[in-house]
C-alpha atoms as one frame of an Amber mdcrd trajectory, in Angstrom:
protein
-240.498  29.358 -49.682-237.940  26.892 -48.234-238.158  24.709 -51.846-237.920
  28.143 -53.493-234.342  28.922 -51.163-232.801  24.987 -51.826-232.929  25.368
 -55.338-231.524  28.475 -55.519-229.055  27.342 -53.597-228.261  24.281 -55.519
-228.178  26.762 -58.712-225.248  28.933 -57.333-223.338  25.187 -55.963-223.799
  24.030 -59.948-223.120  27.936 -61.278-220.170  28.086 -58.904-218.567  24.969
 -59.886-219.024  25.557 -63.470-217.558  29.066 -63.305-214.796  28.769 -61.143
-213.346  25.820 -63.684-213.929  28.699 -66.853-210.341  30.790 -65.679-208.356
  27.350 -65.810-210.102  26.104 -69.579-209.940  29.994 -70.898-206.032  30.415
 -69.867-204.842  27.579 -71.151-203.863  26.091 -67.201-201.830  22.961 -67.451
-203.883  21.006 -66.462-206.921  21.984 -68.317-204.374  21.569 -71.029-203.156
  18.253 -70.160-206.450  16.838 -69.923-208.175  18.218 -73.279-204.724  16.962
 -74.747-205.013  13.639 -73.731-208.508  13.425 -74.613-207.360  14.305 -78.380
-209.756  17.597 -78.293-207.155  20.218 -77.930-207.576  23.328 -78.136-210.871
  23.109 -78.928-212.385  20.859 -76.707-211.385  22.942 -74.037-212.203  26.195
 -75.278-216.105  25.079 -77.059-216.774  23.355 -73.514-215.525  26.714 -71.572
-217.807  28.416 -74.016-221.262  25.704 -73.642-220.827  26.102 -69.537-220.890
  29.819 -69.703-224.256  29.105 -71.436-225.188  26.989 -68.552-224.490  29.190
 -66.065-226.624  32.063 -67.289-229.161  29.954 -68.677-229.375  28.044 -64.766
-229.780  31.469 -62.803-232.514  32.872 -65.325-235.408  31.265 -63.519-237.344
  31.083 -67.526-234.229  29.192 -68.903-233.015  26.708 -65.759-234.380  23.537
 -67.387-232.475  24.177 -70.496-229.307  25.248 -68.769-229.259  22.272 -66.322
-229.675  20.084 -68.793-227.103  21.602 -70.998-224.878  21.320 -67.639-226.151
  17.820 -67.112-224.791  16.762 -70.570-221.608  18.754 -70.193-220.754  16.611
 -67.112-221.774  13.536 -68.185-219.208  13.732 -70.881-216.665  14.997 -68.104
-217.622  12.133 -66.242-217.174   9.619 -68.723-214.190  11.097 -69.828-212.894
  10.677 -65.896-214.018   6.908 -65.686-212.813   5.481 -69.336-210.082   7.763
 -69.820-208.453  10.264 -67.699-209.003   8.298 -64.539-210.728   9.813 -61.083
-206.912  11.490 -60.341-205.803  13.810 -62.652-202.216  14.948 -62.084-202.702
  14.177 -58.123-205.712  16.441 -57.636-206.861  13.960 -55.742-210.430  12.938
 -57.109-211.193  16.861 -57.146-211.781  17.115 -60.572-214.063  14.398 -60.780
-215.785  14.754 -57.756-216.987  18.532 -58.585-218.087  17.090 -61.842-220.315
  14.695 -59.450-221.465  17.491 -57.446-222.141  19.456 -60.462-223.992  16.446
 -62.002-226.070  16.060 -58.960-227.423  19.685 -58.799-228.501  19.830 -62.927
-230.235  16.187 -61.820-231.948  18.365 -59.067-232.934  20.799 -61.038-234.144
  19.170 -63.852-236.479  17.380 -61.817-237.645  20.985 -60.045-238.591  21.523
 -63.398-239.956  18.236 -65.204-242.920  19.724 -65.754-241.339  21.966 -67.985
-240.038  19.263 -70.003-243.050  18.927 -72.520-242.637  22.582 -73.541-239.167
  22.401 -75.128-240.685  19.648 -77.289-242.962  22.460 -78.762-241.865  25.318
 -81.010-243.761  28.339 -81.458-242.628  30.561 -84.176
């Protein structure tokens, strides 16, 4: 029961994040703007990785899909992490480290997750039709 409570708790820290960043890519914020811009993947960066962390947040709260949506989430902020350490920096446009730190957080819970669910791990590699 208290396993059952942590992880559902660390699903709605990784959902939260991943939503609460979807206003600022979807309405073209500044910053959202300035970062997909600098990164060369403008509009459409921002927009198709707006769109593949929706996914992750419905696919992490549907207790059947969580493994595939945090690792979906898990790849989604490895890129933003990357992106942070080679490119952007860890302070983007004196936020302070937010940014990147919520992508840590974020990175953290999918990590959590998938290991919740490793033994789940086999069955993506087999397709029934």
């Amino acid at each position: 029961m208290k396993n059952s409570i942590f992880i559902w708790i660390i699903k709605l820290i990784a959902v939260v994040i991943l939503l609460q960043t979807l206003y600022f890519k979807f309405t073209a914020a500044e910053e959202s703007v300035f970062i997909f811009s600098t990164l060369g993947i403008e509009p459409f960066g921002r927009i198709g990785s707006g769109i593949v962390e929706l996914i992750a947040c419905i696919l992490i709260v549907i207790p059947r899909t969580t493994l595939l949506g945090a690792l979906l989430g898990l790849g989604t902020m490895a890129g933003a992490l990357v992106s942070h350490l080679l490119i952007l920096g860890v302070e983007v446009k004196n936020d302070g480290g937010t940014l990147f730190i919520l992508a840590i957080i974020t990175f953290l819970c999918c990590l959590i997750l998938i290991y919740n669910q490793k033994h789940k791990i086999s069955d993506l590699m087999k397709f029934k039709m």
